[in-house]
Structure formats: C-alpha cells, structure tokens
Backbone of each chain as nested JSON, in Angstrom:
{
  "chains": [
    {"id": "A", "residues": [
      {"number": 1, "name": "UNK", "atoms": {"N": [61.575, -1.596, 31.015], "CA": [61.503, -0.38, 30.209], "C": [60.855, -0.723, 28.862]}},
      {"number": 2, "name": "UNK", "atoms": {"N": [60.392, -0.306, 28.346], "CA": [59.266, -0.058, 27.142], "C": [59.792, 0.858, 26.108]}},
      {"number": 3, "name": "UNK", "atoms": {"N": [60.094, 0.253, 24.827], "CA": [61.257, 1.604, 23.916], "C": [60.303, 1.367, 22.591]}},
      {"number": 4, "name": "UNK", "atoms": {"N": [60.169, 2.887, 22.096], "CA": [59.89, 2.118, 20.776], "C": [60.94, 2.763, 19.608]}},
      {"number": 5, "name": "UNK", "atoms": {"N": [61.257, 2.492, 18.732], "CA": [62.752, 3.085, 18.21], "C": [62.176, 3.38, 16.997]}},
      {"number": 6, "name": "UNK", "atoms": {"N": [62.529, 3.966, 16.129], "CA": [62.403, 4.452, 15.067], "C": [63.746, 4.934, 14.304]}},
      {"number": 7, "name": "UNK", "atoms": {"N": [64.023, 4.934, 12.912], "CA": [65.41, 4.747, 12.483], "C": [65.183, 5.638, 11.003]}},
      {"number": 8, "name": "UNK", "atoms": {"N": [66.217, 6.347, 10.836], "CA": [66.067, 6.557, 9.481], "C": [67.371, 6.23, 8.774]}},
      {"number": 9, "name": "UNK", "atoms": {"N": [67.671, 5.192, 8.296], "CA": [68.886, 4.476, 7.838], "C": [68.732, 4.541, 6.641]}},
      {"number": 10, "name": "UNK", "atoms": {"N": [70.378, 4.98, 5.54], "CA": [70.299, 4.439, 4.54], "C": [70.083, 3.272, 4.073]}},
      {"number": 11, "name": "UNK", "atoms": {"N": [69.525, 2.816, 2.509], "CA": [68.971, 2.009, 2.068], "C": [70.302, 0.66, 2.092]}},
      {"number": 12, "name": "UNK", "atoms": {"N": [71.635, 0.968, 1.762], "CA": [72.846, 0.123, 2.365], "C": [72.247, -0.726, 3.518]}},
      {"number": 13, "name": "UNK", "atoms": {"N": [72.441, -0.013, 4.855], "CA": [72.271, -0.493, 5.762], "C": [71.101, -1.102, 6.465]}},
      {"number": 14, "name": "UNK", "atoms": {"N": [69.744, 0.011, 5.595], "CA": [68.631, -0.774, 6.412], "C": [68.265, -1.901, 7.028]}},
      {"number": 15, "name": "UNK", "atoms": {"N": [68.875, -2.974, 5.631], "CA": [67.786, -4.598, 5.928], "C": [69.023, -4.864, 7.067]}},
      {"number": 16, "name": "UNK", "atoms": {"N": [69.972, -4.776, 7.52], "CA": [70.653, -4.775, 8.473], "C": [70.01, -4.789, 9.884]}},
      {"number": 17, "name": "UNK", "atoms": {"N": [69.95, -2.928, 10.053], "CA": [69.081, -2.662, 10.983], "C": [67.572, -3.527, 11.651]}},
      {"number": 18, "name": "UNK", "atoms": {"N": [66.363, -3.804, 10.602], "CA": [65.866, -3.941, 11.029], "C": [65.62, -5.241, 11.037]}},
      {"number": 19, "name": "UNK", "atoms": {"N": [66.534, -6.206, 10.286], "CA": [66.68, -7.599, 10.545], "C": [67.423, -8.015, 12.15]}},
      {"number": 20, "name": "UNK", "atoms": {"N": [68.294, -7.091, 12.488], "CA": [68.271, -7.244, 14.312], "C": [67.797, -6.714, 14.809]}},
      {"number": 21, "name": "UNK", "atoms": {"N": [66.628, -6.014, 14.682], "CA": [65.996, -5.181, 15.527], "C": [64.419, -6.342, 15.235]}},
      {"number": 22, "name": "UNK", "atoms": {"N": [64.284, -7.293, 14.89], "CA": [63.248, -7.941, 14.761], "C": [63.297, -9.015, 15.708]}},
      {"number": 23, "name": "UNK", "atoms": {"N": [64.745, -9.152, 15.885], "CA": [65.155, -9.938, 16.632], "C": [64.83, -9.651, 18.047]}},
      {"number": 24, "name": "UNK", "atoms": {"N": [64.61, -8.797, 18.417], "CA": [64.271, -8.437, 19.708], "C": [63.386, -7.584, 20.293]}},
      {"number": 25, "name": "UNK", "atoms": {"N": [62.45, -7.056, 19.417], "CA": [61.286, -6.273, 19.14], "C": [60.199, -6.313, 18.098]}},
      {"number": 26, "name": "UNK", "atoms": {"N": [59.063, -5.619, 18.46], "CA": [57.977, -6.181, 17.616], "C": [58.233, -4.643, 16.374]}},
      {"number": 27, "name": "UNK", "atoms": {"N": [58.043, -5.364, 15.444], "CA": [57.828, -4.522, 14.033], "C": [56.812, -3.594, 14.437]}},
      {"number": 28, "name": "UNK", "atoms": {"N": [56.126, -2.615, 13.989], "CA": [55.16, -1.903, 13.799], "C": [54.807, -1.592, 12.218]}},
      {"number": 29, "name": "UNK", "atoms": {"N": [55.512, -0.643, 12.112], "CA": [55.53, -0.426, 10.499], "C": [56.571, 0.007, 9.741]}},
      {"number": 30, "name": "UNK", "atoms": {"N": [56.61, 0.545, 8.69], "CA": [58.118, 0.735, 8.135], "C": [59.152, 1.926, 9.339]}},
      {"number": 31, "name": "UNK", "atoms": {"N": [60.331, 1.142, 9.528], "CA": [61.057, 1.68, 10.172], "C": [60.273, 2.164, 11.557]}},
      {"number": 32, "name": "UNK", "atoms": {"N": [60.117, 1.198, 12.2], "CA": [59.518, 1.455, 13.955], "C": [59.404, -0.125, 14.442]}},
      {"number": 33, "name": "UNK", "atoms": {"N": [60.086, 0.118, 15.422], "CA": [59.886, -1.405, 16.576], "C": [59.463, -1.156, 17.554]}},
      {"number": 34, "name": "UNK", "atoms": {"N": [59.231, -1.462, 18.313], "CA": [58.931, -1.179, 20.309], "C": [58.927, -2.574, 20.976]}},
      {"number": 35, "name": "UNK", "atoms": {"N": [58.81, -2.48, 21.891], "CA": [58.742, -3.455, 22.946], "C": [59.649, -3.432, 23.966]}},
      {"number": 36, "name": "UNK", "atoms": {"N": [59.214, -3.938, 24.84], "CA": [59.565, -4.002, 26.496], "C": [61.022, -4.606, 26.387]}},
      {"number": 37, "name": "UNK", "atoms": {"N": [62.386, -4.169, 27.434], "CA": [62.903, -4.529, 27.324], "C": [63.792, -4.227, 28.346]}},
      {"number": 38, "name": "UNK", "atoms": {"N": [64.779, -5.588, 29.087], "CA": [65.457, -5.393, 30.206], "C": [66.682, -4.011, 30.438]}},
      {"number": 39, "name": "UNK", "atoms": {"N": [66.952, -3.376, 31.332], "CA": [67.877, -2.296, 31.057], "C": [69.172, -3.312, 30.083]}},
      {"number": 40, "name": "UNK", "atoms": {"N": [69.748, -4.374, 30.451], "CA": [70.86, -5.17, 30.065], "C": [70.533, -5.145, 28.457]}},
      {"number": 41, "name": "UNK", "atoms": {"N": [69.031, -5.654, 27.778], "CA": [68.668, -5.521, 26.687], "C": [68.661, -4.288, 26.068]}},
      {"number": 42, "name": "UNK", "atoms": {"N": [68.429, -3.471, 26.35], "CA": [68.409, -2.054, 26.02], "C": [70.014, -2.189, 25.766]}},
      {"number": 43, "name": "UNK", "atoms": {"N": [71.103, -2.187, 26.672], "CA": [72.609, -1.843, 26.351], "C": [73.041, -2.472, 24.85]}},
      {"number": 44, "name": "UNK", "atoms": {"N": [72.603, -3.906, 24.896], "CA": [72.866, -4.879, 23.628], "C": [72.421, -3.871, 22.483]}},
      {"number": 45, "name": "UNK", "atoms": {"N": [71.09, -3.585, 22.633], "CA": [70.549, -3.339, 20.956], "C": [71.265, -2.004, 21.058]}},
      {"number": 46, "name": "UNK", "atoms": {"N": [71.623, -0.932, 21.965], "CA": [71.971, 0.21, 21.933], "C": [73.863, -0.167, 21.06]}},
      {"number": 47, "name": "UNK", "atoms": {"N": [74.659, -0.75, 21.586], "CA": [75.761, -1.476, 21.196], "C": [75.849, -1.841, 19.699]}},
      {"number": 48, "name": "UNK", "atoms": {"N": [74.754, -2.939, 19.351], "CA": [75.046, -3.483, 18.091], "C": [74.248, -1.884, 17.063]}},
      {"number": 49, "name": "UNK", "atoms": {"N": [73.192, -1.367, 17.258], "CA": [72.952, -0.229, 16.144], "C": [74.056, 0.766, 15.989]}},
      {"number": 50, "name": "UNK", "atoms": {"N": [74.867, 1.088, 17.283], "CA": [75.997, 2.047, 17.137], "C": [76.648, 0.943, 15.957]}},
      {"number": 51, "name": "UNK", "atoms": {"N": [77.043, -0.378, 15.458], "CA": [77.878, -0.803, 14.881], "C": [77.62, -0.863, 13.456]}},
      {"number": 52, "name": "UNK", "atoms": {"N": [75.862, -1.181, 13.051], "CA": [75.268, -1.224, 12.032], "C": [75.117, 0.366, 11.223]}},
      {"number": 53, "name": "UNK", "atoms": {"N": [75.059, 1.192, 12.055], "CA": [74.845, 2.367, 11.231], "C": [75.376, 2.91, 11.239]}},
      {"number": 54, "name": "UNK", "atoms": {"N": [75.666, 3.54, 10.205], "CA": [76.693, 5.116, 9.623], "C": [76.554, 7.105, 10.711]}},
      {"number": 55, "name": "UNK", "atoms": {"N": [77.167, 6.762, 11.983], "CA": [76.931, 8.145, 12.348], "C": [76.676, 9.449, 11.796]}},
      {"number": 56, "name": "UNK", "atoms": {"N": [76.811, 9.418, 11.123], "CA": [77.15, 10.786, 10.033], "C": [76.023, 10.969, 8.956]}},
      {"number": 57, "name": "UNK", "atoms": {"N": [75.492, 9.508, 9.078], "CA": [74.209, 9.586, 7.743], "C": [73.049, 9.046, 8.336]}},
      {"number": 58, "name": "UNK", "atoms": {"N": [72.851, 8.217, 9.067], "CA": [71.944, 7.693, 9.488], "C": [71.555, 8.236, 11.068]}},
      {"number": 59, "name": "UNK", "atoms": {"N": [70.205, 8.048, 11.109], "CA": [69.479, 8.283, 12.476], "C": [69.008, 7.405, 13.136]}},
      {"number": 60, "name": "UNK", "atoms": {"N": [68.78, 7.441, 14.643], "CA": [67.821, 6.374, 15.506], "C": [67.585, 6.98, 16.199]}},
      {"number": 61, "name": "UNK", "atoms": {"N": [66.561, 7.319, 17.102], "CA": [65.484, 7.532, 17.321], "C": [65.058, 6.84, 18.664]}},
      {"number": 62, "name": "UNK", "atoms": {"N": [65.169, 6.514, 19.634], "CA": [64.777, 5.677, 20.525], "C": [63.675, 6.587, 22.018]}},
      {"number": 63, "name": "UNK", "atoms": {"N": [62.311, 6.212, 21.932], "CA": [61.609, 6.518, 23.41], "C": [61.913, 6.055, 24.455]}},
      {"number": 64, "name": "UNK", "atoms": {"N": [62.195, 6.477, 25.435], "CA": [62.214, 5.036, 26.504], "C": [60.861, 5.462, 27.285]}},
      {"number": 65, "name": "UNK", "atoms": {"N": [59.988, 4.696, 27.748], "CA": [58.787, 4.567, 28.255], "C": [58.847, 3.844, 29.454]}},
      {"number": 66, "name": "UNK", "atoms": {"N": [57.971, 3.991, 30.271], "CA": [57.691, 3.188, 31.646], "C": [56.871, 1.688, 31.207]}},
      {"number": 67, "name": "UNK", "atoms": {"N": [56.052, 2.12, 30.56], "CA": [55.068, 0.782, 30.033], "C": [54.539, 0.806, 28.612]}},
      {"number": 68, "name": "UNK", "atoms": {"N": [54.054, -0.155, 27.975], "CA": [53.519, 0.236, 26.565], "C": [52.647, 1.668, 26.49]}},
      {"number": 69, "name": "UNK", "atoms": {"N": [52.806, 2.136, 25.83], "CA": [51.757, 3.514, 25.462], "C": [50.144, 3.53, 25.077]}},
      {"number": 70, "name": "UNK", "atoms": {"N": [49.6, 3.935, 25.545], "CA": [48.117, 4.109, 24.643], "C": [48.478, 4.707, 23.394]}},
      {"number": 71, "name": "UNK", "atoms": {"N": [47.845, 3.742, 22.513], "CA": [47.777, 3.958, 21.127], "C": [46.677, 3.959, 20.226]}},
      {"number": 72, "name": "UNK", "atoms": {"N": [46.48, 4.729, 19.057], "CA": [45.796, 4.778, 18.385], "C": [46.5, 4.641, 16.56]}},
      {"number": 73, "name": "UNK", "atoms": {"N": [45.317, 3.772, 15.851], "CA": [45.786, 2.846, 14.958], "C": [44.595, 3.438, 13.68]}},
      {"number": 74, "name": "UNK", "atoms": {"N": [45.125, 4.323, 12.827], "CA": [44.359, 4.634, 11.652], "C": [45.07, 4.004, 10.251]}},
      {"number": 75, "name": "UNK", "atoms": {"N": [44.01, 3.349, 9.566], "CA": [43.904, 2.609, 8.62], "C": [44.235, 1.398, 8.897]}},
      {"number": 76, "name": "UNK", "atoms": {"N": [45.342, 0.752, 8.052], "CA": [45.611, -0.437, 8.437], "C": [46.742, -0.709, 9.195]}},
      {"number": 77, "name": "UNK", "atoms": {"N": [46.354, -1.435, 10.239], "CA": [47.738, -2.182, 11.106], "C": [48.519, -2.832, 10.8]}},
      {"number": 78, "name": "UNK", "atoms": {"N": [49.408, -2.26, 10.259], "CA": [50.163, -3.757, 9.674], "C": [50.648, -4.748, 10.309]}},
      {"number": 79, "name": "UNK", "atoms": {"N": [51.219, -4.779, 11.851], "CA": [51.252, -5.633, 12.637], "C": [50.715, -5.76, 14.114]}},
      {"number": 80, "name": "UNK", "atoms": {"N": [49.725, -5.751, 14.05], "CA": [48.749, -5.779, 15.335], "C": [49.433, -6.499, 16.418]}},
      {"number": 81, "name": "UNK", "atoms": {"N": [49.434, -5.301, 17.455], "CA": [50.44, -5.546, 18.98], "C": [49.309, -6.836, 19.195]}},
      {"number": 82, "name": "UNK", "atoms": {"N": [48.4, -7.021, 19.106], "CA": [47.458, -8.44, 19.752], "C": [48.538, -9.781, 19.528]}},
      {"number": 83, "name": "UNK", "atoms": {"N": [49.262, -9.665, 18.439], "CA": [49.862, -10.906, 18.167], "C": [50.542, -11.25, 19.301]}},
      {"number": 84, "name": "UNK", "atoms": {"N": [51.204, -10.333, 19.479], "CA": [52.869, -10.157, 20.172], "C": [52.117, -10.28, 21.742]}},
      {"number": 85, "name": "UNK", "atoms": {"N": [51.067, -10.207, 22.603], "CA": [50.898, -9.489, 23.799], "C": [50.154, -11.238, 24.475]}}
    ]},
    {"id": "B", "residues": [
      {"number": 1, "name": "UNK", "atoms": {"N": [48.324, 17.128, 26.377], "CA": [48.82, 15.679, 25.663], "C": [49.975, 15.765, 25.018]}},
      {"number": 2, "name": "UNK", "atoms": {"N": [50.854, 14.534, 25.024], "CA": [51.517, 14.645, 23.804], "C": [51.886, 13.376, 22.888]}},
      {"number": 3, "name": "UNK", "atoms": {"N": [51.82, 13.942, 21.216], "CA": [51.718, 12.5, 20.967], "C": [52.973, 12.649, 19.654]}},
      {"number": 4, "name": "UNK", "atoms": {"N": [53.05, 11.127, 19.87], "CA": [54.339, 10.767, 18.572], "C": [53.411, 9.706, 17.49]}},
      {"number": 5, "name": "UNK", "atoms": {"N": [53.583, 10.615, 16.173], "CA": [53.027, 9.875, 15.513], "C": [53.86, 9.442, 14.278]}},
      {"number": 6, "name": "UNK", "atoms": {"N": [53.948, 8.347, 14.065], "CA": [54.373, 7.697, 12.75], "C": [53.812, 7.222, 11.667]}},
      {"number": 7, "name": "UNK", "atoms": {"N": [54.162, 7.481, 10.612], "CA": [53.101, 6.922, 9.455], "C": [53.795, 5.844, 8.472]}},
      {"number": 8, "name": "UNK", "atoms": {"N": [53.231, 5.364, 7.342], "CA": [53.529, 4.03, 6.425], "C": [52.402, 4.344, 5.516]}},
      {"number": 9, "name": "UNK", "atoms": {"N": [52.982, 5.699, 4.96], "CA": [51.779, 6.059, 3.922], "C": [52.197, 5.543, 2.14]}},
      {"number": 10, "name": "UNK", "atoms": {"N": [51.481, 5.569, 1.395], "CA": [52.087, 5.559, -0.194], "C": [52.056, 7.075, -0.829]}},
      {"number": 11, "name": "UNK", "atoms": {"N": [53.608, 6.672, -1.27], "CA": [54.329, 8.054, -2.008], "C": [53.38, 8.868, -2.81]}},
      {"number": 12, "name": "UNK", "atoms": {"N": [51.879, 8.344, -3.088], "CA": [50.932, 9.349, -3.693], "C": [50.111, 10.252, -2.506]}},
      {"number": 13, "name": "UNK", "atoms": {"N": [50.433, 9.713, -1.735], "CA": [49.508, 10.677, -0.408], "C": [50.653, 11.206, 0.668]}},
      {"number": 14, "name": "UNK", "atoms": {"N": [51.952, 10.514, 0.838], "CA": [52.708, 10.949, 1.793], "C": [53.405, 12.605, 1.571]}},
      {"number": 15, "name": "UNK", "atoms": {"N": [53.125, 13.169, 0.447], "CA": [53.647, 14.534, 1.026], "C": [52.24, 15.493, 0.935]}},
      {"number": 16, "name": "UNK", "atoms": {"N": [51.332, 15.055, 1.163], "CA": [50.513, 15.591, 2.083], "C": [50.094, 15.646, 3.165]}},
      {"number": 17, "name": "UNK", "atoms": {"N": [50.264, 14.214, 3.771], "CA": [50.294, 13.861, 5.121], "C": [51.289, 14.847, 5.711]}},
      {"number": 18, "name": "UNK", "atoms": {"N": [52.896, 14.566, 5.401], "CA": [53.988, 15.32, 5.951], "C": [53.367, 16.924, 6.031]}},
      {"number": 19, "name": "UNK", "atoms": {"N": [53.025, 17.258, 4.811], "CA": [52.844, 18.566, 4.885], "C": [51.861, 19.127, 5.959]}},
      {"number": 20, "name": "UNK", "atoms": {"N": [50.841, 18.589, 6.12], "CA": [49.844, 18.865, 6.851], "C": [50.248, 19.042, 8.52]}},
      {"number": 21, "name": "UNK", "atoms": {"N": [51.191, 17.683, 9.114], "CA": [51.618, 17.37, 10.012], "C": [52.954, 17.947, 10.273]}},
      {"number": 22, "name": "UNK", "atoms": {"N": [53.37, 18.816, 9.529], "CA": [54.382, 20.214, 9.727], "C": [54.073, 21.04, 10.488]}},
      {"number": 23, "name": "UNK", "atoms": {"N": [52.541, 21.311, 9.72], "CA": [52.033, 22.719, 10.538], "C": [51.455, 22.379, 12.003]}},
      {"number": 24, "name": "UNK", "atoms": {"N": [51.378, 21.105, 12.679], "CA": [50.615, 21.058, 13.686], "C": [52.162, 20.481, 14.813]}},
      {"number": 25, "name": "UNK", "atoms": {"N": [52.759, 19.649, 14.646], "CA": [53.972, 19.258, 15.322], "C": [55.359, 19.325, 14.406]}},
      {"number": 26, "name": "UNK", "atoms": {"N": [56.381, 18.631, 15.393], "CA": [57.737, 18.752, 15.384], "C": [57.919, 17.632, 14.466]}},
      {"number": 27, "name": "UNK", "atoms": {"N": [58.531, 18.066, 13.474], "CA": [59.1, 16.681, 12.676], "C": [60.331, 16.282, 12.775]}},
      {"number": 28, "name": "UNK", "atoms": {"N": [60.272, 15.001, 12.965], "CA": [61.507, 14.016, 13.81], "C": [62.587, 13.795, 12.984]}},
      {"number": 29, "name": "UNK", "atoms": {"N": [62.149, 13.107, 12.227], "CA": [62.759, 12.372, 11.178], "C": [61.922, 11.946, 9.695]}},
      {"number": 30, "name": "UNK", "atoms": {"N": [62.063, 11.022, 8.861], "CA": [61.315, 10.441, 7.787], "C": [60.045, 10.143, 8.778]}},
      {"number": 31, "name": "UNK", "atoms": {"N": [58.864, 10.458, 8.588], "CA": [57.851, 9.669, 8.732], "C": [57.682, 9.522, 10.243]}},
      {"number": 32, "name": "UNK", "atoms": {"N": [58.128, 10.698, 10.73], "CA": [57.892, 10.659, 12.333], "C": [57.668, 11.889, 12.659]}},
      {"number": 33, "name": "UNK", "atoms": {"N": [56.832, 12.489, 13.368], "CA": [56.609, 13.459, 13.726], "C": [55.525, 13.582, 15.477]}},
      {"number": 34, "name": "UNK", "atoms": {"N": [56.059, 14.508, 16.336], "CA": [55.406, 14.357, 17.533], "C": [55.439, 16.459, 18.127]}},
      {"number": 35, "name": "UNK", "atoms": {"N": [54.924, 16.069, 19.261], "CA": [54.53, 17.836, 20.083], "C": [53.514, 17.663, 20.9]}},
      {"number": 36, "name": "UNK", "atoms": {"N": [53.128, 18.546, 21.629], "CA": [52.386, 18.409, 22.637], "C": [51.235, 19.376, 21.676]}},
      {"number": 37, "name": "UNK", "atoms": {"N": [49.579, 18.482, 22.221], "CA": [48.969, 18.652, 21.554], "C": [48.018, 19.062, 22.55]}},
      {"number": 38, "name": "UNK", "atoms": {"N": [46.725, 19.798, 22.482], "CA": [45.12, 19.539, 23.391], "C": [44.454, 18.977, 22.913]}},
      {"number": 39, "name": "UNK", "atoms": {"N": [43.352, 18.308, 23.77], "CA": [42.625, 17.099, 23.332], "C": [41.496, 17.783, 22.064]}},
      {"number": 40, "name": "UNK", "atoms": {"N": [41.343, 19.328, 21.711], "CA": [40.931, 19.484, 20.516], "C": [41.838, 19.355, 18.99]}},
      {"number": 41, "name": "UNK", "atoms": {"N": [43.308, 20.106, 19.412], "CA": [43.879, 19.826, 17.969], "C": [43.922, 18.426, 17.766]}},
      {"number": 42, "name": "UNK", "atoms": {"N": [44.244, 17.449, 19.036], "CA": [44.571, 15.805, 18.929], "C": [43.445, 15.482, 17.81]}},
      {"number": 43, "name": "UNK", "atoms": {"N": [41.879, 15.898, 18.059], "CA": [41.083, 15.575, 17.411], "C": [40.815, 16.089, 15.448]}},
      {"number": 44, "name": "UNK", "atoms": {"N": [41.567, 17.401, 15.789], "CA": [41.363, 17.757, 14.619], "C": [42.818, 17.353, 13.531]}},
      {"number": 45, "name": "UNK", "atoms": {"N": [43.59, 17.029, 14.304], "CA": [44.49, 16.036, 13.532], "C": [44.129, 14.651, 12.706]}},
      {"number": 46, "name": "UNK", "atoms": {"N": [43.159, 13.768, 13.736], "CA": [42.499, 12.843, 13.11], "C": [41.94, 13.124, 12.27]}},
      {"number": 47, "name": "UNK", "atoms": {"N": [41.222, 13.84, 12.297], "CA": [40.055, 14.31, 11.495], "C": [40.544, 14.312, 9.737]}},
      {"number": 48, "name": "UNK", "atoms": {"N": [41.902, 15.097, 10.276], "CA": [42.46, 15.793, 8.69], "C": [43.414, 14.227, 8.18]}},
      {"number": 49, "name": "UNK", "atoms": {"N": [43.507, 13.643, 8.918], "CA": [44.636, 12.403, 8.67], "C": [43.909, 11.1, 7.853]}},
      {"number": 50, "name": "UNK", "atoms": {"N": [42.162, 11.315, 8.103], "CA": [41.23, 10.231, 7.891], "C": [41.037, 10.574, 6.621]}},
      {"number": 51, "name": "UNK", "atoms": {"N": [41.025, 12.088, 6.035], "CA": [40.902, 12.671, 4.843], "C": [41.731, 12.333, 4.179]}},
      {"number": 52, "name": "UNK", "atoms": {"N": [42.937, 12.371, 4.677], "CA": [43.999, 12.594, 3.749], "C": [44.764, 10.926, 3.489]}},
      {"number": 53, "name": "UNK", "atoms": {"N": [44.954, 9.698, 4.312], "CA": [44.975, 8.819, 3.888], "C": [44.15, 7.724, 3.617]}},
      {"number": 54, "name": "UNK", "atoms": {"N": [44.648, 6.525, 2.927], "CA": [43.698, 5.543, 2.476], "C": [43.728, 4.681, 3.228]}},
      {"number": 55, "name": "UNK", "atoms": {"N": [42.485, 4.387, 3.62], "CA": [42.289, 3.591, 4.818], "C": [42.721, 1.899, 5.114]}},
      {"number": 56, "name": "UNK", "atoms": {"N": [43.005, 1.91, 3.41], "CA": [42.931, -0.255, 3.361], "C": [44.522, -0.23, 2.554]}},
      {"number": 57, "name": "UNK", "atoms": {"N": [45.161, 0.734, 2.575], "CA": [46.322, 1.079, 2.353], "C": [47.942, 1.733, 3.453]}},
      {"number": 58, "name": "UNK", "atoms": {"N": [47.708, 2.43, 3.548], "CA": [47.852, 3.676, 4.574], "C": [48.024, 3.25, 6.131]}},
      {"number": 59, "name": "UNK", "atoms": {"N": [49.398, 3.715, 6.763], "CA": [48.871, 3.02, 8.125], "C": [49.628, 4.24, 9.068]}},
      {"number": 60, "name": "UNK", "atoms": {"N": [49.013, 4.649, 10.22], "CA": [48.934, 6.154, 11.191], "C": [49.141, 5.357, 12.295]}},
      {"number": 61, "name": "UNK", "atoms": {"N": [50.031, 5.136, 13.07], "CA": [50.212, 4.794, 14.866], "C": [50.531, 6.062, 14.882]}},
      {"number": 62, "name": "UNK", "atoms": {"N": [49.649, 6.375, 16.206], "CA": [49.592, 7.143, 17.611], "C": [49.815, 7.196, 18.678]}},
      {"number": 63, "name": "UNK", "atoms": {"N": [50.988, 7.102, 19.062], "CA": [51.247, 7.028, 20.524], "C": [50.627, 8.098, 21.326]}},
      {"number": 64, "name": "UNK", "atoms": {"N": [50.142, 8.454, 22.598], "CA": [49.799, 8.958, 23.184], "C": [50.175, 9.008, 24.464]}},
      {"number": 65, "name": "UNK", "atoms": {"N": [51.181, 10.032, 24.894], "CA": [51.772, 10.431, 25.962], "C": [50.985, 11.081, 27.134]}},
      {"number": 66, "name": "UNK", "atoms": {"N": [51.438, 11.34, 28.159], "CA": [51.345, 12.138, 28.936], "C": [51.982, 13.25, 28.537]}},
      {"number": 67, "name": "UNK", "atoms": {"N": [53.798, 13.519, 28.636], "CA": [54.178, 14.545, 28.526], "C": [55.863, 13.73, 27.646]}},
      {"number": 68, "name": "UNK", "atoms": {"N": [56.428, 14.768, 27.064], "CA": [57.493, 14.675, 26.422], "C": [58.448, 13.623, 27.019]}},
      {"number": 69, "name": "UNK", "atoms": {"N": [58.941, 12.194, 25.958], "CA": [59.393, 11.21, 26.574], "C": [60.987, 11.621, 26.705]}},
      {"number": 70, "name": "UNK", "atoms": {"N": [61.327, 10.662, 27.169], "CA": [62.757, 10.6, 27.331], "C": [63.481, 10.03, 26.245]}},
      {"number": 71, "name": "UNK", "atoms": {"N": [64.439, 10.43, 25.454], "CA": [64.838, 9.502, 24.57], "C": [66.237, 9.953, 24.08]}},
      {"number": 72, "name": "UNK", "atoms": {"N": [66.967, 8.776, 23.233], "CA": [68.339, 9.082, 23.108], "C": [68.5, 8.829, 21.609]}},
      {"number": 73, "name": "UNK", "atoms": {"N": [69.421, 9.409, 21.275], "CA": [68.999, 9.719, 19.613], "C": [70.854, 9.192, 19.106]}},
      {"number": 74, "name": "UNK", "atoms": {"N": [70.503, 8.0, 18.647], "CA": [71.927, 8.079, 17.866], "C": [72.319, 8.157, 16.207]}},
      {"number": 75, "name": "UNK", "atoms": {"N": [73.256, 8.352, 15.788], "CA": [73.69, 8.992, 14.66], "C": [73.477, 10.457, 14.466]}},
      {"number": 76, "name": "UNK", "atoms": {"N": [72.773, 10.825, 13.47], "CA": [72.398, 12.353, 13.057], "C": [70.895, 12.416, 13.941]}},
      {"number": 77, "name": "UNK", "atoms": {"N": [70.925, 13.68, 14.722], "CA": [69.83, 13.84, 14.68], "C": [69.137, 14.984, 13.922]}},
      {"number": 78, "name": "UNK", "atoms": {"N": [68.251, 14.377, 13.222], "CA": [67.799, 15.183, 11.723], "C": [67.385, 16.304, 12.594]}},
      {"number": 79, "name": "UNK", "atoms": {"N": [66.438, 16.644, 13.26], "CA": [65.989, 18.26, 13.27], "C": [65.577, 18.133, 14.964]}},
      {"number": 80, "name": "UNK", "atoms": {"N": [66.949, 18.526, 15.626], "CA": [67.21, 18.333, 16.879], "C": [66.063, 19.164, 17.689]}},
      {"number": 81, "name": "UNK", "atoms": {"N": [65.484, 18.382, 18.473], "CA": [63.95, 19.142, 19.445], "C": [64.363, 20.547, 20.142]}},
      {"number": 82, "name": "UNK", "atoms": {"N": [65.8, 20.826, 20.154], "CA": [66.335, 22.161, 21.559], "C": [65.672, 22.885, 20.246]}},
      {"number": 83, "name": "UNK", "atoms": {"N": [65.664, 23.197, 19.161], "CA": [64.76, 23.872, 18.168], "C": [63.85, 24.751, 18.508]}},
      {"number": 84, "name": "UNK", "atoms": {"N": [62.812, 23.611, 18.896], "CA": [61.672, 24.081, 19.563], "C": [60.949, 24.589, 20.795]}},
      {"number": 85, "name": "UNK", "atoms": {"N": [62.303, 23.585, 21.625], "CA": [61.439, 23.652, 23.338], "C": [61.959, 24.916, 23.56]}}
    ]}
  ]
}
C-alpha cells in the first residue's frame, strides 16, 4: 500500500510527529510524507500518531493508494522522490 | 481527474495561493487542498499557480489521481469532504 499523510499538528507536538514519521517515510514538504508501506506498517504508524497527537486539536490526513501516484512538482522540490526510489 | 495538491509556499504569497485554490477545489486542511478536476481546469490551475508562486522558493506537489482516494482521517477533521460530495 502506498500512503501519503499529511498532518496539521500543533506547534507542541509537531517535531514529534514528523520526527517518527521520517522514520518510516519519505518527507516531501512541510507537513507531508508518503511512501509504500506493509498493511502491518500502516497499523504501527496508524497506533503511534493516535498517541502523539491531540484528538481534539490536531489533524491527519492519510491517502491510501495502490502504488506511488503520478506527480507533478512546481517550483522547488524540496525532497526529490529520485533520492528515496 | 482528480488531484490533491499540497503546497510549502512563503507567508508573502501563501494567502493567495489558498485563496485562489478555494475557488477551484476542496480545502483539506493547512496547505492541502484536492477535487476532481478536467484536464482543462487541471491546466488552468497551473497556469494561475506559476503566477502566483516563486519558483526558486515556493514548492506545489501534485498528485494526480484517477478518482477520489480512500483515506482515513484522524483527530479533527478540519472541513469534513460529506460537505461536498
């Protein structure tokens, strides 16, 4: 499965969030990760963000996809999927 | 089509971007916004997005769907999609 997540977390919790979410997905840009990931992986990161973030104040955001997406990239990339692939 | 787009703009251009990208799709959250598009507005979105941010600054991913993904939304969801569909 192929997710790309997106989060809108208070500033508290952010570096939280996306310091484990780096851990197991590729950055994109502020507040967005994606990458491929086993259903078992999917349960983990689904598990630990329920623990990191505030229900009531904070959001996530998650696609689930069959395969990476066609994408299109205006201005600058800040982290070019080429690295990661 | 449908596409999810995210941005990583600077606070001197980002509430024009937002604004612009109100009137054409669904806004998600901070800095996320997606809807089903035709391959002319898709274009005339670019068009207005190339105007409106800085290119060596500024950064626009485009995902590009087929049709409306599947996804699971935890915490708040800021501006729930049953809204629209």
């Amino acid at each position: 499965m192929y997710v790309v997540i997106v989060y809108d977390v208070n500033v508290k919790r952010v570096n939280n969030v996306k310091k484990f979410l780096r851990q197991h997905l590729h950055w994109v840009q502020n507040s967005v990760f994606e990458g491929e990931v086993t259903k078992a992986e999917f349960e983990r990161i689904k598990a630990t963000l329920r623990e990191l973030i505030d229900d009531e104040e904070d959001s996530v955001v998650i696609y689930k996809l069959r395969s990476m997406p066609a994408r299109e990239v205006m201005g600058v990339e800040k982290n070019p999927m080429g690295d990661v692939i």
